[in-house]
Structure formats: C-alpha cells, structure tokens
MIDOSE-1310 file (N, C-alpha, C; in nm, 2 decimals, decimal comma, always signed):
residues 102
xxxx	-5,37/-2,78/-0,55/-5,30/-2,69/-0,47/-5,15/-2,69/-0,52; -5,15/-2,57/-0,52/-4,98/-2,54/-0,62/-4,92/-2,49/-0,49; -4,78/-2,56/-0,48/-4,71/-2,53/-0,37/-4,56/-2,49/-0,44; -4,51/-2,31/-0,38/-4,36/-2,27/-0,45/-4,25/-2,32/-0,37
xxxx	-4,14/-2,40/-0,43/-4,01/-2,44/-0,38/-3,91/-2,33/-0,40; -3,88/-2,27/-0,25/-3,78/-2,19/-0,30/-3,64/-2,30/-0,37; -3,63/-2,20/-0,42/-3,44/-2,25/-0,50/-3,30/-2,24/-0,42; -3,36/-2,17/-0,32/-3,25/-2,14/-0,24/-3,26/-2,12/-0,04
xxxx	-3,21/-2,19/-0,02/-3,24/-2,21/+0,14/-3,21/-2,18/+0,24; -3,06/-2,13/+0,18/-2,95/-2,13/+0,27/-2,90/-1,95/+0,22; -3,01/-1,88/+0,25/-2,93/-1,75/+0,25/-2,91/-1,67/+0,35; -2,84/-1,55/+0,33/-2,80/-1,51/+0,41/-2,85/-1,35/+0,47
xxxx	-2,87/-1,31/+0,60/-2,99/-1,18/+0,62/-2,89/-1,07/+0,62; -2,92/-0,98/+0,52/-2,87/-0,88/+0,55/-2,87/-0,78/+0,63; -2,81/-0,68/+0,67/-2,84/-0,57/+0,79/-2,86/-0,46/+0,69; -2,80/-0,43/+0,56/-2,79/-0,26/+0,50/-2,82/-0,35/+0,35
xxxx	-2,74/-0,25/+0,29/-2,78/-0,30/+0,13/-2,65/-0,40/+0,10; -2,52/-0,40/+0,11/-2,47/-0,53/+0,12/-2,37/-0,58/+0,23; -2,44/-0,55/+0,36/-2,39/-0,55/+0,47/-2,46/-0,67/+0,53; -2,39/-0,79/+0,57/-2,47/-0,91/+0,63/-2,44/-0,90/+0,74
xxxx	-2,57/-0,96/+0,82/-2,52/-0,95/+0,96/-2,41/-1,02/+1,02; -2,38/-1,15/+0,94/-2,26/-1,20/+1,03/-2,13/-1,18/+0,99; -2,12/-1,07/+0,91/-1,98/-0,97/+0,84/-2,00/-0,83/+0,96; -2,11/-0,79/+1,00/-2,12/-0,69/+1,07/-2,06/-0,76/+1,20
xxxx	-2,14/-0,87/+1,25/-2,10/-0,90/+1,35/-1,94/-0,90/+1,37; -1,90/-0,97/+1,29/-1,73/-1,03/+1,27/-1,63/-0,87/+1,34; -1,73/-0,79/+1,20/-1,64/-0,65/+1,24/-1,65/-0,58/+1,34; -1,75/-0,57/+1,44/-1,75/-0,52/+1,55/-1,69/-0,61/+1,63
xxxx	-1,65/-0,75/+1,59/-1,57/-0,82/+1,74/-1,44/-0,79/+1,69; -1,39/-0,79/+1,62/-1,27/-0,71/+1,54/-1,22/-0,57/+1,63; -1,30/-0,48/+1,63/-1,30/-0,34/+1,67/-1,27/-0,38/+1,83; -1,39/-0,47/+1,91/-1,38/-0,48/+2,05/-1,26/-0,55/+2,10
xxxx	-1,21/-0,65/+2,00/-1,04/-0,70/+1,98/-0,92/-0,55/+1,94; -0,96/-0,49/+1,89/-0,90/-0,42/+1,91/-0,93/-0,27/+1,98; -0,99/-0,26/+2,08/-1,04/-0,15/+2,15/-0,92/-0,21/+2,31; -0,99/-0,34/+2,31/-0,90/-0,41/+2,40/-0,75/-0,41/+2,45
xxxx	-0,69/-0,46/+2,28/-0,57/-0,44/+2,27/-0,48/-0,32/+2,28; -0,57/-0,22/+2,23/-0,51/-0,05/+2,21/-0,45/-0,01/+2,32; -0,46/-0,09/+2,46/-0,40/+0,00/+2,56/-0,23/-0,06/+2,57; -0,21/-0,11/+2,47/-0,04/-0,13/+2,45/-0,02/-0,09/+2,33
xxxx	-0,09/+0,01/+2,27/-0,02/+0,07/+2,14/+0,06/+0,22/+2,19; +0,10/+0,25/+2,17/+0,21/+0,38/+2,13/+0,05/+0,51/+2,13; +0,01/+0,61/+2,21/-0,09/+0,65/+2,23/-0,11/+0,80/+2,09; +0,03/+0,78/+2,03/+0,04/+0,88/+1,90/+0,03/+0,79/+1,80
xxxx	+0,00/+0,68/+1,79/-0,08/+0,56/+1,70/-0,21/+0,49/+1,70; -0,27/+0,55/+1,79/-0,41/+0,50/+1,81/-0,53/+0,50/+1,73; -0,49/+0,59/+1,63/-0,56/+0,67/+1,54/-0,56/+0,55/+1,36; -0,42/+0,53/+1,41/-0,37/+0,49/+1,27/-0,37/+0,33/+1,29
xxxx	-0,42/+0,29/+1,44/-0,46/+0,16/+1,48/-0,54/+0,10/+1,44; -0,64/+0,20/+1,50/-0,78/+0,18/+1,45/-0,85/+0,18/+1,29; -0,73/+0,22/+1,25/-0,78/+0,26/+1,08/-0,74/+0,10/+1,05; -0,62/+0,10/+1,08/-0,54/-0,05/+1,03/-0,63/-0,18/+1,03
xxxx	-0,67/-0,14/+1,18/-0,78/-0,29/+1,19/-0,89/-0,29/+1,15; -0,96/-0,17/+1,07/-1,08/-0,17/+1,08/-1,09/-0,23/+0,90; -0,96/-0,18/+0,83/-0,97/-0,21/+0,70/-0,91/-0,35/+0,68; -0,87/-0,45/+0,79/-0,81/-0,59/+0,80/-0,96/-0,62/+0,79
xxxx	-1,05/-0,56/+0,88/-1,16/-0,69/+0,90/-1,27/-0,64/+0,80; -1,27/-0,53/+0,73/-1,33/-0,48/+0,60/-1,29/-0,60/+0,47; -1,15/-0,61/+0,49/-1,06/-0,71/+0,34/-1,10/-0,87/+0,41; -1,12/-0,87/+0,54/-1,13/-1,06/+0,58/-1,31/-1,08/+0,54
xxxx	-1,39/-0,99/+0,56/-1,52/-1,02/+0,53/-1,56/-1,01/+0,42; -1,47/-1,00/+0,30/-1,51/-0,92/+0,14/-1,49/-1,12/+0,08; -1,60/-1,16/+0,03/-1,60/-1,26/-0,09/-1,47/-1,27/-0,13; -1,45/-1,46/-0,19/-1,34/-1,48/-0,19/-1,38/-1,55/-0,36
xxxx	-1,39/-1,48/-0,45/-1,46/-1,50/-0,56/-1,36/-1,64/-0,66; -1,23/-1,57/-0,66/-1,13/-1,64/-0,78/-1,11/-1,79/-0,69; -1,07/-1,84/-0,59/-1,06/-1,93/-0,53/-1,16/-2,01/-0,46; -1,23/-1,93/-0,39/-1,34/-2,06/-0,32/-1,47/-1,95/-0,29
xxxx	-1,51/-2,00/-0,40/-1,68/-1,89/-0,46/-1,77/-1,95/-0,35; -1,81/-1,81/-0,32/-1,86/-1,82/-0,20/-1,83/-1,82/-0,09; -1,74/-1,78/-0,03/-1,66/-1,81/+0,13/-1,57/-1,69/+0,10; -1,62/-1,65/+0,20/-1,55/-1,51/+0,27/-1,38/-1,54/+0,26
xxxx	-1,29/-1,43/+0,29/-1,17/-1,44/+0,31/-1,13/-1,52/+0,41; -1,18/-1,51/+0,50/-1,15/-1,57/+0,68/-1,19/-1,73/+0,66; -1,29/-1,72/+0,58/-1,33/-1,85/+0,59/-1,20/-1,94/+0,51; -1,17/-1,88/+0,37/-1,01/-1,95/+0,30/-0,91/-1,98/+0,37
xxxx	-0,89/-1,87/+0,45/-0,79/-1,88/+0,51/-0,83/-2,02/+0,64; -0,91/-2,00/+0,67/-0,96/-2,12/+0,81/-0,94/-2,24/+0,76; -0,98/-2,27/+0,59/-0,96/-2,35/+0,54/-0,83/-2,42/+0,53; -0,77/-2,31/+0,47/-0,60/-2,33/+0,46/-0,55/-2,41/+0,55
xxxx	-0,59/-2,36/+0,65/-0,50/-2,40/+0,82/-0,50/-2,51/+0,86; -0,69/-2,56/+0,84/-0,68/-2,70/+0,86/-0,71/-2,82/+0,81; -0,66/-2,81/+0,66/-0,61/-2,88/+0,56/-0,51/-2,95/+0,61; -0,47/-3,06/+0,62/-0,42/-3,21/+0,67/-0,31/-3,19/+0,55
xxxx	-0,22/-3,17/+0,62/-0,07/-3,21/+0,52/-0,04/-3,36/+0,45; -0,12/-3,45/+0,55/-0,07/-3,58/+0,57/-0,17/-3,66/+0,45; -0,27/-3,61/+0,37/-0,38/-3,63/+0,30/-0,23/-3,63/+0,13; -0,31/-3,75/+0,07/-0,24/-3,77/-0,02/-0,33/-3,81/-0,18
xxxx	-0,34/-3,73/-0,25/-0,43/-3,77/-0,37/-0,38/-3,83/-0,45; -0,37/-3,90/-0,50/-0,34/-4,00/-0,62/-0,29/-3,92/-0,74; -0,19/-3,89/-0,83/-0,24/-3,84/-0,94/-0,21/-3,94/-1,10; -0,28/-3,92/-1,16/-0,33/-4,01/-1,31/-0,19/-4,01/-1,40
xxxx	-0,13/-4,15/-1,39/+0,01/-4,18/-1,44/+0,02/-4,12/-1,59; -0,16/-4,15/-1,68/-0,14/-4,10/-1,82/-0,11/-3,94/-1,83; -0,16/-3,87/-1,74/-0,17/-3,70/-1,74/-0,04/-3,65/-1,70; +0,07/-3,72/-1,65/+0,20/-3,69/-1,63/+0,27/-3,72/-1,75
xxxx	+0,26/-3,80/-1,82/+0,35/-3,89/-1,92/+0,31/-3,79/-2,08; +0,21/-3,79/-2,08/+0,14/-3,67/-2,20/+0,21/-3,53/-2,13; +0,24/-3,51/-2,05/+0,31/-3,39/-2,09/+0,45/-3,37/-2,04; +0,53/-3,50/-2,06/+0,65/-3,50/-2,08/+0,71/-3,52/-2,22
xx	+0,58/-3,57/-2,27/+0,58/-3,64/-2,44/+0,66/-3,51/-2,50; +0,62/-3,40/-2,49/+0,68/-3,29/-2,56/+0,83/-3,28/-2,56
C-alpha cells in the first residue's frame, strides 16, 4: 500500500482566484472599522474615506515578499512592534575588523 505525503500542510483556502479568506475577512473588518468610525468624518468626505481605507487594507493584506517571505504586510508590521528592544545579539569581533582593514 502506497501512501501520498502531502508537501505542504499549512495552506491557505482561498475564497476567489487570489483572494484568501482571512485577507477577505481582515478587509471587511477594516470597512466595519470604518463604516463605524465615518460618523465623525466631514460628510463631503465620506466618499473619499471610504476609498482611503479600503486601499490601506487592500496594501496591509498584499505579501510582504522582499523582507519577510511569506507574511502579509500587517503581519511585518506586528512583528516590528513586538520585537524586544532590550534583546542583544552578539556580533563576530573578526567581521568588524576585516572591514576596517581597508
């Protein structure tokens, strides 16, 4: 009995052709965040509110390819935030000295 191992386990379900559901989800709490908020905007801006937020949570759900492959924008940034200032890496005494040599 031949048994197939997927390669991959951890994916993710799409809702459209590259629309995932928890990028959809994100965006409509996004919208209900700001459907909520809109009743303190300027009511000759509402238009141009809605555009604004809807292309923030369009740019926070889009892949974050050049820096951390794989992870959404929101997710980088989440990262960013709670990254420990207080964390201290060592760095390699020979790798500093080679390039003062010049």
């Amino acid at each position: 009995m031949i048994f197939h191992i997927p390669k991959e386990i951890a994916s993710e379900n799409k809702l459209w052709r590259s629309i995932f559901i928890k990028d959809f989800c994100i965006i409509i709490s996004i919208l209900i965040f700001t459907w909520i908020t809109s009743a303190s905007i300027n009511s000759s801006y509402i238009v141009l509110y809605y555009v604004f937020m809807l292309s923030i949570a369009i740019i926070l759900v889009q892949k974050n390819q050049k820096n951390n492959p794989n992870k959404r924008l929101y997710e980088s940034i989440i990262i960013l935030y709670k990254k420990s200032n207080r964390t201290y890496h060592s760095i390699d005494y020979n790798v500093i000295t080679e390039e003062y040599k010049d």
